[in-house]
ZALUM-420823 format. One record per residue (C-alpha): residue number from 1; residue in three letters; chain; x, y, z. Coordinates in steps of 0.02 Angstrom, whole numbers, m for minus. Example, Ala and Ser with C-alpha at 12.3 -4.5 7.8 and 13.67 -1.06 7.14 Angstrom:
- 1  ALA  A  615  m225  390
- 2  SER  A  684  m53  357
//
This chain:
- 1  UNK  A  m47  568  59
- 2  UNK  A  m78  570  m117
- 3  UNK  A  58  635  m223
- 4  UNK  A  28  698  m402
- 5  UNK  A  160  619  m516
- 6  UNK  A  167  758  m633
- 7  UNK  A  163  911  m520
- 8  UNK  A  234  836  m356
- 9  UNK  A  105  916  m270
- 10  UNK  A  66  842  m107
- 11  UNK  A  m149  823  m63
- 12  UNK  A  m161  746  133
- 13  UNK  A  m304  611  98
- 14  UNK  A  m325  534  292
- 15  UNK  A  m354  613  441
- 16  UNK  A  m372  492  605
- 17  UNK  A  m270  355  568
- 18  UNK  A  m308  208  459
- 19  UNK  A  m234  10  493
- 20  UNK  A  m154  m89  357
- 21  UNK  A  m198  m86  168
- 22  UNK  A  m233  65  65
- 23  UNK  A  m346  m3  m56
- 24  UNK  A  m402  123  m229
- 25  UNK  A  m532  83  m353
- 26  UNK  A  m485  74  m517
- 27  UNK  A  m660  102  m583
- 28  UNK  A  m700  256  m484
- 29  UNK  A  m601  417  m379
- 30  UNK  A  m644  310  m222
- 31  UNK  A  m517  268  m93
- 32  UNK  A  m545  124  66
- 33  UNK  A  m454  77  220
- 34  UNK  A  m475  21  378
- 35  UNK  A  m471  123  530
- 36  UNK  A  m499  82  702
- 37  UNK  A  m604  176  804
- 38  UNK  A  m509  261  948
- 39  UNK  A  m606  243  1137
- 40  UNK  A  m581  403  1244
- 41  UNK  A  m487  357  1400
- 42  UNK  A  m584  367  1571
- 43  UNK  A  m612  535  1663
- 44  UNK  A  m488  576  1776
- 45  UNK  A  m550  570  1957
- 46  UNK  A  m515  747  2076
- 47  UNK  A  m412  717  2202
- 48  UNK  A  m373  497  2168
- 49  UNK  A  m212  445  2205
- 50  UNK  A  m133  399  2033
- 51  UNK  A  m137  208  1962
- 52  UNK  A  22  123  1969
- 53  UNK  A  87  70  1769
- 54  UNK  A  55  182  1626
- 55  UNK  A  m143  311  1608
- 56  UNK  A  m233  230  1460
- 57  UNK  A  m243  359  1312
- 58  UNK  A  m348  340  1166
- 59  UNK  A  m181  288  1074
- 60  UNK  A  m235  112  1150
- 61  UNK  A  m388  117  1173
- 62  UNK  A  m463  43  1018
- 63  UNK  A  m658  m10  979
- 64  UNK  A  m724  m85  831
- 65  UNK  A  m650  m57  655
- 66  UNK  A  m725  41  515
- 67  UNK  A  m690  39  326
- 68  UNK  A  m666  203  261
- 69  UNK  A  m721  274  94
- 70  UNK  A  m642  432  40
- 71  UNK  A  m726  539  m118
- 72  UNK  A  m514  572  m193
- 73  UNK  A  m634  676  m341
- 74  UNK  A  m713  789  m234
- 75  UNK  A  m549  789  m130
- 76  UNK  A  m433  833  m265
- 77  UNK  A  m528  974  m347
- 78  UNK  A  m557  1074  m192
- 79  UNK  A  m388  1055  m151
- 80  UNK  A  m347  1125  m302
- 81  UNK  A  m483  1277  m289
- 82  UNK  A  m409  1307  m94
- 83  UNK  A  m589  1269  m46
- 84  UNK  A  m543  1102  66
- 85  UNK  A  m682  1060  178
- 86  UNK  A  m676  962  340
- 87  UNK  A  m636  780  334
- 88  UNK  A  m819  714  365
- 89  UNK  A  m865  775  175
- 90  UNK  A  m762  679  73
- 91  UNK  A  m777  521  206
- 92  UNK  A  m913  397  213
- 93  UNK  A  m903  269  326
- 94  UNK  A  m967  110  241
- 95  UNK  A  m986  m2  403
- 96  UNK  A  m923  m50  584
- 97  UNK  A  m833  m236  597
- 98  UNK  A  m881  m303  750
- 99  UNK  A  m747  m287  882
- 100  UNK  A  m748  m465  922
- 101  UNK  A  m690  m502  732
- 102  UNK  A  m530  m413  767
- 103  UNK  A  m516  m362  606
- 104  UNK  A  m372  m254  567
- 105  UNK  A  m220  m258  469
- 106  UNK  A  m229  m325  292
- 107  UNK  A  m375  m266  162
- 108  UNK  A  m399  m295  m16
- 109  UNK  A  m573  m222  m125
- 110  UNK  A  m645  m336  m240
- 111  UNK  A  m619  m309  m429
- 112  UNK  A  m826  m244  m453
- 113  UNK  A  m799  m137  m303
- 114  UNK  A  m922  m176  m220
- 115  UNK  A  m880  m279  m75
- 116  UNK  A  m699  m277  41
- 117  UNK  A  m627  m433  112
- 118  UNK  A  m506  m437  270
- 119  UNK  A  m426  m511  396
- 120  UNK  A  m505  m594  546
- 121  UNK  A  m449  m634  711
- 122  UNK  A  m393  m798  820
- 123  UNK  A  m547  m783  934
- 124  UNK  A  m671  m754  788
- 125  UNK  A  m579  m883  657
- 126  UNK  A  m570  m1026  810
- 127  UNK  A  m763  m1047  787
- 128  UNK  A  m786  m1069  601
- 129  UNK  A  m629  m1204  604
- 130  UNK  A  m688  m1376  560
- 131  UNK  A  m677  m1474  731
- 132  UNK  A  m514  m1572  742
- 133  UNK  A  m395  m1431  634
- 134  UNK  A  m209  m1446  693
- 135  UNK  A  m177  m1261  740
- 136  UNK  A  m6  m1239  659
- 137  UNK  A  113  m1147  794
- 138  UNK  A  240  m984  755
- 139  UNK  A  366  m1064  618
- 140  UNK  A  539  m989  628
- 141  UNK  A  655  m850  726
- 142  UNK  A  542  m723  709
- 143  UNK  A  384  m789  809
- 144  UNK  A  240  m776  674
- 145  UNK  A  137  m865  572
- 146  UNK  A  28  m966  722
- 147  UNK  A  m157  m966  689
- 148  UNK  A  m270  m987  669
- 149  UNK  A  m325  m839  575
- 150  UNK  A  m490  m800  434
- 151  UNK  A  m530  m667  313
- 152  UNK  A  m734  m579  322
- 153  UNK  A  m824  m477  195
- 154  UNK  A  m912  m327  214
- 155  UNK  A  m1053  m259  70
- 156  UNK  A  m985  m86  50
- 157  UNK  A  m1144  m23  7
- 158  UNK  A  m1234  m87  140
- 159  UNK  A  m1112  m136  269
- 160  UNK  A  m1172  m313  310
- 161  UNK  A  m1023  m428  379
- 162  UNK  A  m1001  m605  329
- 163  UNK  A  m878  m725  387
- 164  UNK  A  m762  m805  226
- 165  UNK  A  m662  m926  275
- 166  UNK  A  m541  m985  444
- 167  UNK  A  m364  m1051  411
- 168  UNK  A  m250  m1138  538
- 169  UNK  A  m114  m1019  511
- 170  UNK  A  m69  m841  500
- 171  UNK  A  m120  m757  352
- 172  UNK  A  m58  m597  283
- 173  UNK  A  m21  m509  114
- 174  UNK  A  m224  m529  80
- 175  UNK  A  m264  m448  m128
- 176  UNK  A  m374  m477  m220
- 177  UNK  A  m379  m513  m411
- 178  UNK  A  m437  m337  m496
- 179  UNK  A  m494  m432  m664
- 180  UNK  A  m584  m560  m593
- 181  UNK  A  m733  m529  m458
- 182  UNK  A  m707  m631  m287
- 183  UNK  A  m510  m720  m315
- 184  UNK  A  m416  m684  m173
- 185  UNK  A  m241  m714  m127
- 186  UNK  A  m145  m713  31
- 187  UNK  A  18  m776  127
- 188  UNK  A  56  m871  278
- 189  UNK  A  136  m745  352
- 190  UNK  A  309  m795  458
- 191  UNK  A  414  m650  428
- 192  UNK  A  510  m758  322
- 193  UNK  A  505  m937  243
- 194  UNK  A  332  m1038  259
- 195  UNK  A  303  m1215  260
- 196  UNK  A  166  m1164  116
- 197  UNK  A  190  m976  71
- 198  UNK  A  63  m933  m75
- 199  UNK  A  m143  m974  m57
- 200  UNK  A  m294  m946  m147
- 201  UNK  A  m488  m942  m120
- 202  UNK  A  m625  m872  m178
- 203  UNK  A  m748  m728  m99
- 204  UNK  A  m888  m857  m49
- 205  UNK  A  m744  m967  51
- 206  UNK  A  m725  m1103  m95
- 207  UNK  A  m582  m1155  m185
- 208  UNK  A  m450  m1141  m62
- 209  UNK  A  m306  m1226  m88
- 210  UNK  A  m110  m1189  m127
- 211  UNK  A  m71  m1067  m249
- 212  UNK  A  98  m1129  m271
- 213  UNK  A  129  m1301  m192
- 214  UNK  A  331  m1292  m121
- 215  UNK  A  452  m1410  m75
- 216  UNK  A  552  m1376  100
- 217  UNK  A  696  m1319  11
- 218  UNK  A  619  m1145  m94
- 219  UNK  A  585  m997  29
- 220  UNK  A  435  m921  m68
- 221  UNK  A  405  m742  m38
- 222  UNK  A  332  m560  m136
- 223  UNK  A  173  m635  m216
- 224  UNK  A  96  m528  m337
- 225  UNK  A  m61  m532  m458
- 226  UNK  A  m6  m445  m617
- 227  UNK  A  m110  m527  m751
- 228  UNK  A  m308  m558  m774
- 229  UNK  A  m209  m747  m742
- 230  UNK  A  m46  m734  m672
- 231  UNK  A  21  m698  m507
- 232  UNK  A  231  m651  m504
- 233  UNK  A  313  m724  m324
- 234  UNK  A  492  m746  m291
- 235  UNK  A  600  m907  m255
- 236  UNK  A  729  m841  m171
- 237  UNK  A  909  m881  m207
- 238  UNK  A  992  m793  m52
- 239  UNK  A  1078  m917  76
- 240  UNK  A  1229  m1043  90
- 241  UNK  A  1190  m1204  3
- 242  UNK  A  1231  m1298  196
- 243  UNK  A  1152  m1171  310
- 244  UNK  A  1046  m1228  406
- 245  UNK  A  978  m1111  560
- 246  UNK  A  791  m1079  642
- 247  UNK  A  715  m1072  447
- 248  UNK  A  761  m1222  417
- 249  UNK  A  886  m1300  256
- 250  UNK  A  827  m1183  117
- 251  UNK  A  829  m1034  14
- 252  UNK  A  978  m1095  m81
- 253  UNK  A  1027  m1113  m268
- 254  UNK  A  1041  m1305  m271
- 255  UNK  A  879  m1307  m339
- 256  UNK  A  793  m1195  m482
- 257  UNK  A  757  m1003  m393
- 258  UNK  A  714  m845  m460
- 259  UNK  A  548  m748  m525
- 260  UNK  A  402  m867  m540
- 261  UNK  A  257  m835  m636
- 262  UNK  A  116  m956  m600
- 263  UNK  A  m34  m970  m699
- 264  UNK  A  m199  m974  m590
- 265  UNK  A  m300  m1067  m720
- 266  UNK  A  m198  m1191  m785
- 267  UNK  A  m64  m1197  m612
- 268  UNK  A  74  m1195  m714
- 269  UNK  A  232  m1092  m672
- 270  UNK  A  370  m1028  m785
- 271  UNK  A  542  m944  m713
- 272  UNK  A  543  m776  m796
- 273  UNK  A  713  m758  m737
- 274  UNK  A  862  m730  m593
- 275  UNK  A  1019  m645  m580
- 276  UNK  A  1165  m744  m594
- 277  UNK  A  1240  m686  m425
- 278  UNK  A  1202  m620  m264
- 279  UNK  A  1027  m639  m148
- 280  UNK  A  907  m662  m304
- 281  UNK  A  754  m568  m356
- 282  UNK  A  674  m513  m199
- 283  UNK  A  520  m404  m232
- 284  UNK  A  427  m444  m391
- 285  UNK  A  285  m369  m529
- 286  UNK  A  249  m366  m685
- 287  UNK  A  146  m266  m834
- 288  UNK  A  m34  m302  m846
- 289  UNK  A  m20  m345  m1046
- 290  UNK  A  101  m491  m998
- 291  UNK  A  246  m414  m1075
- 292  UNK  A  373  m372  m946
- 293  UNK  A  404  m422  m765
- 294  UNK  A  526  m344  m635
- 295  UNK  A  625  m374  m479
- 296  UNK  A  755  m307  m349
- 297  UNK  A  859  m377  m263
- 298  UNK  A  957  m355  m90
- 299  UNK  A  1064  m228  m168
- 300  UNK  A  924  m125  m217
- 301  UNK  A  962  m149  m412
- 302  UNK  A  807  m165  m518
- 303  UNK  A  795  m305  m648
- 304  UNK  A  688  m274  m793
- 305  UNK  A  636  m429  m875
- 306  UNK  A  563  m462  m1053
- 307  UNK  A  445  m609  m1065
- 308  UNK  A  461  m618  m1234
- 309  UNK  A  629  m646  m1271
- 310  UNK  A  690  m680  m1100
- 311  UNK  A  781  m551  m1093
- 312  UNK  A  842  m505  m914
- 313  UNK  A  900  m321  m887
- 314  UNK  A  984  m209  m760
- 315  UNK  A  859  m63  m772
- 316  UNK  A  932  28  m615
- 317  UNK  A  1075  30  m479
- 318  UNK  A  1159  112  m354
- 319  UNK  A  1019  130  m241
- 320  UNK  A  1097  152  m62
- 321  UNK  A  1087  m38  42
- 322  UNK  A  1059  85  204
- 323  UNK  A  891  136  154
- 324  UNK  A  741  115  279
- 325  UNK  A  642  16  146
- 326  UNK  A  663  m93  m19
- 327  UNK  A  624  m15  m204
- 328  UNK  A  477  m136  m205
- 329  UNK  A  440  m124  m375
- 330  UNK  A  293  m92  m439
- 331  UNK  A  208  m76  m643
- 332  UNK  A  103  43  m688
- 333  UNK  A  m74  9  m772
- 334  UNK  A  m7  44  m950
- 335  UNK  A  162  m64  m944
- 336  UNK  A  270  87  m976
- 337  UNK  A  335  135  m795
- 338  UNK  A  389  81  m625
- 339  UNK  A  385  156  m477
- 340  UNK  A  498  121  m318
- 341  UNK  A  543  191  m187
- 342  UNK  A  739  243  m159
- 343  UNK  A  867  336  m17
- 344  UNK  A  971  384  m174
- 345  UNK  A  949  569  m177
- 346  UNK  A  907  576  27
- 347  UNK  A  1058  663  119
- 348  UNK  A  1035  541  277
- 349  UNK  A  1076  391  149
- 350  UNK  A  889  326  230
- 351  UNK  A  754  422  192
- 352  UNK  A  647  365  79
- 353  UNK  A  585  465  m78
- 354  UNK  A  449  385  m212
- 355  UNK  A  522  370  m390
- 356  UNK  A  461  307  m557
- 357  UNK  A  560  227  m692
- 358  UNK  A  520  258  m873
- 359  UNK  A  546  88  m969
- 360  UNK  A  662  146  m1097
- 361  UNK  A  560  230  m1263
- 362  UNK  A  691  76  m1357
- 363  UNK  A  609  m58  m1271
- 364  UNK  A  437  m13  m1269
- 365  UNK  A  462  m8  m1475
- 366  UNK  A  538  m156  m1486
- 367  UNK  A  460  m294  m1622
- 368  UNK  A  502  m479  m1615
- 369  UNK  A  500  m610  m1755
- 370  UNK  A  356  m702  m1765
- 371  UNK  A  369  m872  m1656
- 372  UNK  A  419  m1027  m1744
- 373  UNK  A  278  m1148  m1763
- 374  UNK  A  270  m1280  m1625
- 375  UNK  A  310  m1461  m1674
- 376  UNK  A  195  m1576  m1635
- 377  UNK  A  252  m1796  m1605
- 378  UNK  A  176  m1910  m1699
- 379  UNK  A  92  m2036  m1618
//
């Protein structure tokens, strides 16, 4: 569904289904996803005694996977004339993944548009693995994170498929950067902590290597791009300094946690801040001009954050801890608003509802004394 933040009107966008990411263009109305195609079960035979366990329906039946372009333009504005049209004239399907890829899940389109990267299966990554790769197993309670796993690439203008890269591990959280063509980012994906959370590579399978290298004790999670040369992540501040369970000893604040902001050029990374109490930032972003970042935490309060100054500030609270989701936080393109999503107007204290925060007028006209010259040693 699209949702017009003005009007609150309500335009339906998919039809069929669709797997994973929803991925928008900035430079165009154009919207892509992934959708499996759905196999029609067999023909029921007159007069057969019935198979013992449960018919197949074309709920699980699935063939190859498609990515989806949708025209929102063309969409939008016969929406808005009451002239909607069936879903085949605003789709175009830009190519078929082969099944044996087992592509599905996570999807992220390149910042010239042109080309969509996403994930690959075990069977598919296991061949392009360099012979001799330790296969990492499931890490933690939760059962995830074995691989090995890969991302492809498919030409969205002509649909040719290309293998990127295979990883021992799980990934998951796959983006891409949308300033710079062909950086990608993605996760090992546990549920939880990772022995190596954060990675990066580039769109012809180069450059991989740790995003943000971390020691046993930090439980990374929430990475983020935010900047033409940032990405925003968490360091999680939320357990007992001397638990120590299926995760592992970690996620404490012995050490330094909070919101991280690494730079991807020069690897450096700055705590923006952390809240002095409680689970720590959870969810992270920030504003595309650098200026502010932003966080929740397990309380659901939103911490706005100036980088600047510093400054940390409770922006929001009172968001109800029996929600169904998190705020997830979120900046808009122009710095001056963040959207969540909240249960604090829902009557079932769960439901959720999509919000956006104005950054106060006072803040967004603040002015700040000009930086005192650094001080360089003599040799």
């Amino acid at each position: 569904m699209a949702v017009n933040e003005e009007t609150g009107v309500i335009v339906q966008v998919t039809e069929h289904g669709y797997a994973g990411m929803l991925c928008l263009a900035a430079k165009s109305m154009k919207l892509y996803f992934l959708r499996p195609q759905l196999l029609a079960p067999p023909p029921a035979v007159t007069g057969a005694e019935p198979a013992s366990g449960p018919a197949p329906t074309a709920a699980t039946a699935h063939g190859p996977s498609q990515i989806i372009e949708v025209d929102l333009g063309l969409l939008f504005a016969d929406s808005e004339s009451g002239q909607l049209k069936a879903a085949t004239v605003y789709e175009r399907v830009c190519g078929t993944i082969p099944i044996e890829w087992g592509a599905g899940g996570d999807m992220a389109l390149d910042a010239d548009e042109q080309v969509a990267f996403f994930r690959v299966g075990k069977e598919a990554a296991a061949k392009h693995l360099p012979a001799g790769t330790r296969i990492e197993p499931n890490f933690g309670p939760r059962n995830m994170g074995a691989g090995p796993t890969g991302l492809g690439r498919m030409d969205l203008r002509t649909g040719e498929v290309s293998f990127v890269i295979a990883v021992p591990f799980q990934i998951g959280h796959v983006q891409t950067n949308p300033w710079v063509p062909g950086e990608i980012v993605f996760c090992w994906e546990t549920g939880g902590k990772s022995p190596q959370r954060t990675w990066t590579v580039r769109g012809d399978g180069t450059g991989l290597r740790p995003l943000y290298p971390e020691s046993p004790h930090e439980w990374v999670t929430h990475e983020a791009i935010i900047t033409h040369d940032e990405i925003a992540l968490a360091i999680m501040g939320h357990r007992e300094p001397d638990l120590t369970d299926a995760w592992g000893r970690c996620g404490s604040r012995e050490k330094p946690t909070g919101l991280g902001i690494v730079n991807l050029r020069t690897r450096e990374m700055r705590i923006a801040g952390q809240t002095k109490h409680g689970s720590g930032l959870w969810h992270v972003h920030g504003s595309p001009d650098g200026r502010w970042a932003v966080g929740d935490d397990f309380a659901r309060s939103l911490y706005l954050i100036d980088r600047t100054n510093d400054e940390m500030i409770l922006l929001s609270a009172g968001h109800k801890a029996t929600a169904a989701d998190h705020p997830h936080p979120t900046f808009s393109p122009d710095g001056t608003r963040i959207q969540i999503q909240s249960a604090m107007i829902s009557e079932d204290g769960r439901a959720m509802n999509i919000c956006i925060i104005p950054v106060p007028e006072k803040l967004l006209q603040r002015t700040y004394p000009a930086p005192a010259p650094a001080v360089l040693a003599k040799p």
